[in-house]
N, C-alpha and C positions, 0 to 999 in steps of 0.2 A: 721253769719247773713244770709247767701245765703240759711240754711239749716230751718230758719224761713218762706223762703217763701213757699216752697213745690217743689214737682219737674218742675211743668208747670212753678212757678216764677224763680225758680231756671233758667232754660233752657228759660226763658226770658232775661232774665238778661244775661247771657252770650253769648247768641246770639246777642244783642243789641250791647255788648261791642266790640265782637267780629269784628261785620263790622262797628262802629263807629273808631275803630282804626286804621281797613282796609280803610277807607273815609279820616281818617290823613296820613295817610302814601301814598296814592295817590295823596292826595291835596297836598303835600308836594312837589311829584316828578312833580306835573304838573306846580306850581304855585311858588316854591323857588327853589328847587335843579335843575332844568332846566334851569333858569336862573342863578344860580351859574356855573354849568357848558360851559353856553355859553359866561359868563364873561370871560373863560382861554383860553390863548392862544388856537390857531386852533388843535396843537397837542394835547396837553392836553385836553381838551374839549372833542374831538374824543376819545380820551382811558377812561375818566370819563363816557361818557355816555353807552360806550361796558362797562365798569366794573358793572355799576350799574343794565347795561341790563342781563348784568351773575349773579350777589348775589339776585336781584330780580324777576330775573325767572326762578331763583330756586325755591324761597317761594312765590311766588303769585298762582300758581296754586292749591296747597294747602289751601291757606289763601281762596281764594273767594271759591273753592269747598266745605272747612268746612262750609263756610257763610252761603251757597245755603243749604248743607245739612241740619243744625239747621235749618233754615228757614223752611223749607218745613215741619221737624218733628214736628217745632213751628205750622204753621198752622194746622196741622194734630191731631195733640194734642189737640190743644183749639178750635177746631172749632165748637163749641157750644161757646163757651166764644165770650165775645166783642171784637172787633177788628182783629177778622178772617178775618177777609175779608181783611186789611189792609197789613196781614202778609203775605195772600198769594198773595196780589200785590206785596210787596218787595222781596217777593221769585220770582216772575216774572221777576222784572229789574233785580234781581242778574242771571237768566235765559239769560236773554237781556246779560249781561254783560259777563259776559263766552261765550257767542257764538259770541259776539264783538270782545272779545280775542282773542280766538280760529282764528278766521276769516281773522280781520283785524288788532290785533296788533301784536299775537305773529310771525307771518310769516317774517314781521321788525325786531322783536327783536333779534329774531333767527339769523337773517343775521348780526345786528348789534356788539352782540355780539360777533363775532368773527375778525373783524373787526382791523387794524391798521395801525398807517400811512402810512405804507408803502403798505398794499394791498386793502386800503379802495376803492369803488370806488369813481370815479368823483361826482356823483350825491347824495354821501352819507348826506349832510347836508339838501336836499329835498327829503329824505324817512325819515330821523328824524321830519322831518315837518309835514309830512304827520302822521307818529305815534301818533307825538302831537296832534294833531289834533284831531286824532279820542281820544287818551286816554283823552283830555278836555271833548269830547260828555261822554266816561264810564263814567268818576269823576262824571259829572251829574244827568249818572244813579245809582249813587251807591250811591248817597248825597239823591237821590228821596226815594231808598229802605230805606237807615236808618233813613231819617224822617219818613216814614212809621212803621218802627220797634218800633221806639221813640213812635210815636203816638198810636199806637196798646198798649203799655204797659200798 
């Protein structure tokens, strides 16, 4: 099917899919798995959120870096085509969003993941808040880029 579009639809289509399931997998952590974890006890809680901070930041830096890269090769390719403009706006927030990361979440995550009960500090359940925080603003931005991407197609 993918090989009927061409390459530009081709490389539409995977790039859409691409951060459409990077926008699930962060709606997820910000909106259910966040709250699953702050239902368990205090210990628990604390080692789920360092764990999930370890297996996903491992793969997030990757995930949003491929995003950004299709994106931009997206715009670059079709930008005679309709809804240029649209792609390189959500190549922009995925821009906005890596340097959100970079900035202000991985430098928590970093700390968190290493993290346990017994050498967590005091203050460790208000820098998870403050994380939150800013990853609710990224989810935002990366919900804006893939309506972007969606509507450009």
């Amino acid at each position: 099917m993918l090989g009927t579009l061409g390459p530009l639809g081709t490389l539409e289509v995977v790039t859409t899919v691409l951060v459409g399931l990077m926008v699930g997998v962060e709606f997820s952590v910000a909106f259910v798995m966040n709250r699953i974890l702050d239902a368990l006890p205090e210990d628990s809680a604390q080692l789920g959120h360092a764990h999930g901070g370890r297996m996903l930041g491992a793969l997030m830096p990757y995930w949003y870096g491929g995003s950004l890269v299709l994106s931009v090769i997206w715009a670059v390719a079709g930008w005679h085509h309709p809804g240029a403009g649209l792609v390189l706006t959500a190549a922009g927030l995925l821009v906005v969003s890596v340097v959100m990361s970079v900035l202000l979440l991985v430098p928590i995550n970093n700390r968190n993941k290493t993290w346990t009960p017994e050498d967590r500090p005091a203050d460790w359940k208000r820098q998870l808040h403050r994380w939150r925080r800013y990853h609710h603003v990224r989810v935002g931005v990366i919900i804006a880029a893939f309506t972007l991407l969606v509507a450009a197609r």
